[in-house]
Wavefront OBJ file of the C-alpha trace (Angstrom):
o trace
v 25.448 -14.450 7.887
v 23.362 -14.450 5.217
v 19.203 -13.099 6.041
v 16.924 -15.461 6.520
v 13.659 -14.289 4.454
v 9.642 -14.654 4.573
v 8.438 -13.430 1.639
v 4.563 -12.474 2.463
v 2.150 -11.422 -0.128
v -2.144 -10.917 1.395
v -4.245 -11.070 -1.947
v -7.852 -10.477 -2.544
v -9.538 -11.319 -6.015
v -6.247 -11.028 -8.058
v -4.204 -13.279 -10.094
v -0.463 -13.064 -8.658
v 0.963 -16.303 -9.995
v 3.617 -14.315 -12.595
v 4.878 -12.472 -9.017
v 5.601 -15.503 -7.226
v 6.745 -17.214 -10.211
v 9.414 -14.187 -10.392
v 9.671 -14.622 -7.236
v 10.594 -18.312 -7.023
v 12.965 -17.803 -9.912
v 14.853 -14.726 -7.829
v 14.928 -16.981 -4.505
v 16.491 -19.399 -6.174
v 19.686 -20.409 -3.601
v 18.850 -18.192 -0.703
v 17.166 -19.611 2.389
v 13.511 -18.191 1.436
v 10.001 -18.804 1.862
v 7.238 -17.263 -0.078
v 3.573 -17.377 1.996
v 0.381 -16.220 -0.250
v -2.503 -16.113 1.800
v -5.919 -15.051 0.176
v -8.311 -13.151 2.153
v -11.742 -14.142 1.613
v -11.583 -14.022 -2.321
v -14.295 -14.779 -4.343
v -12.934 -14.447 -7.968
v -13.284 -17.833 -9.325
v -10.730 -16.839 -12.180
v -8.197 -15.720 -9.648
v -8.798 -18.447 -6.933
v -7.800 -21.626 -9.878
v -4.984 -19.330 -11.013
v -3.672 -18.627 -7.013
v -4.181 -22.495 -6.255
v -0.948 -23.768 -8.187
v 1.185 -21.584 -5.659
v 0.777 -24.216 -3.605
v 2.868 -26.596 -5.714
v 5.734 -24.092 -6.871
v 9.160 -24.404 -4.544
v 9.158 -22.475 -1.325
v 6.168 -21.541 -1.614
v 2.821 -21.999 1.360
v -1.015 -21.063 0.067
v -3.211 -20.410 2.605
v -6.907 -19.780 1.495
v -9.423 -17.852 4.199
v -12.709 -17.845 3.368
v -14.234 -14.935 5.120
v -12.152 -11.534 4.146
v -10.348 -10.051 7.612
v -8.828 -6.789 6.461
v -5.711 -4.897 5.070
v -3.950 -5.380 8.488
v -5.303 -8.834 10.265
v -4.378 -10.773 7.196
v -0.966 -9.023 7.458
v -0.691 -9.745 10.621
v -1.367 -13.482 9.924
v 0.991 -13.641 7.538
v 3.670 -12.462 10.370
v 2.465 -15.163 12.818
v 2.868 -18.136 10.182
v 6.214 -17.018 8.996
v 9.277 -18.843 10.030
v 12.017 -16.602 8.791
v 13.359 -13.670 11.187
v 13.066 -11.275 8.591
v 9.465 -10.659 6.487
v 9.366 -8.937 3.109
v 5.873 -7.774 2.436
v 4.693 -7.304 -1.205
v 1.235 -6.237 -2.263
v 0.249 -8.986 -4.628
v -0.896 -6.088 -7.673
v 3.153 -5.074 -8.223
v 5.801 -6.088 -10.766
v 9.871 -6.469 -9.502
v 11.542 -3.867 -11.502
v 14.869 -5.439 -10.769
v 16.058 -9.115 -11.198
v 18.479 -8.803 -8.512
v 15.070 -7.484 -6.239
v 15.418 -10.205 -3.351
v 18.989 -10.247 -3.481
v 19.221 -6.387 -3.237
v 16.927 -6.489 0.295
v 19.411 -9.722 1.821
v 22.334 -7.408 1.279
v 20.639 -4.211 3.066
v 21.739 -2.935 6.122
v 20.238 -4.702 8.744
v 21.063 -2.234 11.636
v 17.581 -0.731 10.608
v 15.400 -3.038 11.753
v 12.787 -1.572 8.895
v 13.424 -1.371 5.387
v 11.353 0.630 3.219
v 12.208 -0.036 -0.670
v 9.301 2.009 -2.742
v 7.444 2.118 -5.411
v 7.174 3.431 -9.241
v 5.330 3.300 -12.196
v 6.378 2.626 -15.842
v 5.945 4.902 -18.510
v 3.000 4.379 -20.172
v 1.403 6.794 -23.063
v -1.255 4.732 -23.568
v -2.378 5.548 -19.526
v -3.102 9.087 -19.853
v -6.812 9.060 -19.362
v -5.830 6.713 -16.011
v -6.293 8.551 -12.751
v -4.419 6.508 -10.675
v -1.226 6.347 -13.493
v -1.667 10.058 -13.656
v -2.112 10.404 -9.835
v 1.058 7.909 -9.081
v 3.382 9.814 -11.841
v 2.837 13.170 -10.285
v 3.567 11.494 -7.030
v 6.970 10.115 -8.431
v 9.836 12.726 -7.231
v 8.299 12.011 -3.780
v 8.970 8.410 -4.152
v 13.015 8.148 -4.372
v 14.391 7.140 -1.429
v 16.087 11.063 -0.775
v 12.871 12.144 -0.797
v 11.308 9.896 1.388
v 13.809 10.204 3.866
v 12.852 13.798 4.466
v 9.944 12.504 6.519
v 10.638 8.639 7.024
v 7.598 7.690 9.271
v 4.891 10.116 7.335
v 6.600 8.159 3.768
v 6.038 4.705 4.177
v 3.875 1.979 2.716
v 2.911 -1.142 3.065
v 3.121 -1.956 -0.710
v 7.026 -3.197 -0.278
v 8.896 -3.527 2.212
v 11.286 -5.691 4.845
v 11.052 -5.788 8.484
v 12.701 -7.722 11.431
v 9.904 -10.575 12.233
v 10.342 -9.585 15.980
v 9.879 -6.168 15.278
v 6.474 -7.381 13.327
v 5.241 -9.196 16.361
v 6.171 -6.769 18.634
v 3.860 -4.043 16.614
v 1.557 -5.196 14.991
v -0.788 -3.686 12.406
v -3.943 -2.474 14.331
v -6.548 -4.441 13.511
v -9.206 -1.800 13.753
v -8.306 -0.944 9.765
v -10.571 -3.244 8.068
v -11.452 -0.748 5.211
v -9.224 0.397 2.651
v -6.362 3.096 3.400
v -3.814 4.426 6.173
v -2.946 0.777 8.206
v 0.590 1.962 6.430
v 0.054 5.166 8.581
v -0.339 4.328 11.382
v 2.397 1.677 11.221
v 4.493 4.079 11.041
v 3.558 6.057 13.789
v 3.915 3.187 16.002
v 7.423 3.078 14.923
v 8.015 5.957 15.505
v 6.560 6.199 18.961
v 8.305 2.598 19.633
v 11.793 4.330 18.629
v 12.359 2.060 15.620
v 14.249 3.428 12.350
v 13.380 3.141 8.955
v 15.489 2.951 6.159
v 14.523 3.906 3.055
v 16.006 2.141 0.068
v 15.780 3.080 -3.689
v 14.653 -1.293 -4.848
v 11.064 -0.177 -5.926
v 8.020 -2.594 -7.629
v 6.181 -1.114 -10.114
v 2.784 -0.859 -9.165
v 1.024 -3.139 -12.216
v -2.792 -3.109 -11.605
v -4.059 0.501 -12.749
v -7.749 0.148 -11.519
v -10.392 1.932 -13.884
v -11.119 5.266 -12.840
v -14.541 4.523 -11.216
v -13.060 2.069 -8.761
v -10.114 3.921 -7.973
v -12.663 6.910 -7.134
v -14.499 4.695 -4.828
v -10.971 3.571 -3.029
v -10.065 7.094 -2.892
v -13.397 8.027 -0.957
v -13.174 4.757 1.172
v -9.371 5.759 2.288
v -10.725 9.293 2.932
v -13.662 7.327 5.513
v -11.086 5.131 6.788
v -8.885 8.640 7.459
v -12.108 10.409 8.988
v -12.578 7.467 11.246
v -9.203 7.538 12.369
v -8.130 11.394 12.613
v -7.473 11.223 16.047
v -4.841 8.441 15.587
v -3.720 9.982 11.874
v -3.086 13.916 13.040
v 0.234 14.706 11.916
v 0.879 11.926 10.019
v -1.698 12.943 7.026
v -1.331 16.018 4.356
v -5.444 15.907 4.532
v -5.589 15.902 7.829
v -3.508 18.759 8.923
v -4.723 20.918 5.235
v -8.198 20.710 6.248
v -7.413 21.503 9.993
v -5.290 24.157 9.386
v -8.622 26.297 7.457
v -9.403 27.808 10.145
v -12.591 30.215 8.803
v -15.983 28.277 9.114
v -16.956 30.454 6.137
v -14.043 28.628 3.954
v -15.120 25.397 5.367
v -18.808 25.973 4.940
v -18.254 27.407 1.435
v -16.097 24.205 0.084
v -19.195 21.882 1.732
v -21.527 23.799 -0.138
v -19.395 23.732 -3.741
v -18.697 20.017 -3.072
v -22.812 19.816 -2.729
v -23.288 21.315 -5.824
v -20.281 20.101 -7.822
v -19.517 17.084 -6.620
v -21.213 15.207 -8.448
v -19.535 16.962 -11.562
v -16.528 16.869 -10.547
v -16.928 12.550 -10.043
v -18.105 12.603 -13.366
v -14.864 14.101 -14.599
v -13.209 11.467 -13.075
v -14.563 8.780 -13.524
v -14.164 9.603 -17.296
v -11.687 9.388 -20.049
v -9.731 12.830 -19.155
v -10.084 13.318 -15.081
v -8.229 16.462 -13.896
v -5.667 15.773 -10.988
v -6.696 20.133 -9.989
v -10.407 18.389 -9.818
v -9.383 15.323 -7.897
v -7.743 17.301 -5.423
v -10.710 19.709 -5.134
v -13.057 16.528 -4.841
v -11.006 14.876 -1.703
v -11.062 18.435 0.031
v -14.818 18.695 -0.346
v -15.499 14.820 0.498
v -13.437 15.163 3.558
v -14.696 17.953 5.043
v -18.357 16.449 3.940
v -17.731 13.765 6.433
v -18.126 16.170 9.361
l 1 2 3 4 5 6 7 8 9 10 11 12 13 14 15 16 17 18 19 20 21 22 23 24 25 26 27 28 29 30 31 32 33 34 35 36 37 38 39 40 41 42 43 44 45 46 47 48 49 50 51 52 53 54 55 56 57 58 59 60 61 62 63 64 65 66 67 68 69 70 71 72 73 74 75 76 77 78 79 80 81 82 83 84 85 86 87 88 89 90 91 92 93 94 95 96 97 98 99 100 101 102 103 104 105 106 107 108 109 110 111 112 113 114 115 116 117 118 119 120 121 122 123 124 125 126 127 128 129 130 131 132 133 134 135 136 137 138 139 140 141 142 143 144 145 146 147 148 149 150 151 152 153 154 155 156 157 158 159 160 161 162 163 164 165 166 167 168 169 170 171 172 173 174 175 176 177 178 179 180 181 182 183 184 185 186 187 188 189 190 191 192 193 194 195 196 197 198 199 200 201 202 203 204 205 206 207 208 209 210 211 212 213 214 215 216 217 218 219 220 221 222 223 224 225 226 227 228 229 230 231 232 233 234 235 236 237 238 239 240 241 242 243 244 245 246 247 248 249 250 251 252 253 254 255 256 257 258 259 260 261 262 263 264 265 266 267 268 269 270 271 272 273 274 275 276 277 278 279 280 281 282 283 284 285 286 287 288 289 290 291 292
């Protein structure tokens, strides 16, 4: 028997109408529904653009007008579906595939979590981008091989299907209301709960490459968010078990002091038009460990 699908996409101050017009077109025949539910946006430009959803086929708009978070409006989205299976999209991606939907309804559904990826197009014109230099340097540890190696520690929220009962069951902890690691910790519940993920090589190209100032400040919000949550995180985090596994105060007390005195160059470098991924790395080390 064919899957039954939600289709649920949370979005916050972005225009996603060419998404859901792709994905209207790719639904086309299957039993689908597509739910866009905007969390406290304020965008005027993006709110007009978001409100014609609600007249394109299969498709539900739900506006909130106070923001909840990453997870609670996830979460939401879970509790109004009416599908047994959910396929979550961050509203910022592009399908890569036409065949997209079709290639999640014929997955194996004896995983009751289905993790298809992400990627990022070529782009020469993106080279003084942090986050499209970040996310290409990133790519060999996005195939689906490669994420395998450590399924629970790889996944994302960006894309992926899940069993609606499996949703309700766990849902995302509502605690995360600040950017970064709700994925995490998701998957650790998974984990603990004994459910399998399999991951799938049906990525969406991440589309929105934020300017290198904002995708600074997201960087250093995550790393909060990560701080706030260690005790939950350990073992599920690169940062977390690098900067707990430096185990001279001198090192420790010698990166606080660089990142005191070079920090701010550092931020400089990349929030500019040639940031160093050496630098960025050196910069989340220092802010981190800052946060003590």
């Amino acid at each position: 028997m064919e899957k039954q699908l939600s289709i649920l996409i949370p979005v916050y101050n972005y225009d996603c109408t060419v998404l859901i017009e792709e994905l209207v077109r790719q639904t086309d025949g299957y039993d689908c529904e597509i739910i866009v539910a905007e969390d406290g946006s304020t965008d005027p430009h993006a709110l007009k653009a978001n409100s014609a959803i609600a007249e394109m086929e299969r498709c539900r708009y739900l506006k909130r007008d106070a923001n909840v978070g990453r997870a609670a409006i996830r979460n939401l989205l879970a509790r109004e579906s009416t599908k047994p299976w959910l396929l979550f999209l961050d509203c910022d991606v592009k399908l890569k595939d036409c065949n997209f939907v079709a290639n999640y309804l014929s997955a194996d559904e004896s995983s009751q979590v289905i993790d298809g990826g992400v990627d990022v197009e070529h782009n020469d014109e993106l080279g003084g981008n942090l986050r499209y230099r970040y996310e290409t340097e990133e790519l060999p540890r996005h195939s689906a091989e490669q994420r395998s190696m450590n399924p629970y520690r790889s996944f994302r929220t960006t894309n992926f299907m899940v069993s609606r009962q499996v949703m309700l069951d766990h849902p995302f902890d509502e605690r995360f209301r600040r950017y970064g690691y709700e994925d995490v910790l998701f998957g650790k519940q998974l984990r603990n709960a004994g459910i399998s993920i399999l991951h799938i090589d049906n990525a969406v190209n991440i589309d929105d490459l934020e300017p290198n100032d904002v995708f600074v400040r997201k960087t250093e919000e995550s790393l909060e968010t990560l701080h706030t949550f260690k005790d939950d995180l350990r073992g599920y985090s690169r940062m977390i078990t690098f900067a707990e596994g430096i185990h001279s105060r001198f090192v420790v007390r010698s990166i606080k002091i660089w990142h005191k005195v070079m920090g701010g160059m550092e931020r400089r470098n990349l929030c500019g038009k040639r940031p160093n991924l050496t630098i960025f790395k050196l910069y989340k080390l220092g802010y981190y460990l800052t946060l003590e």
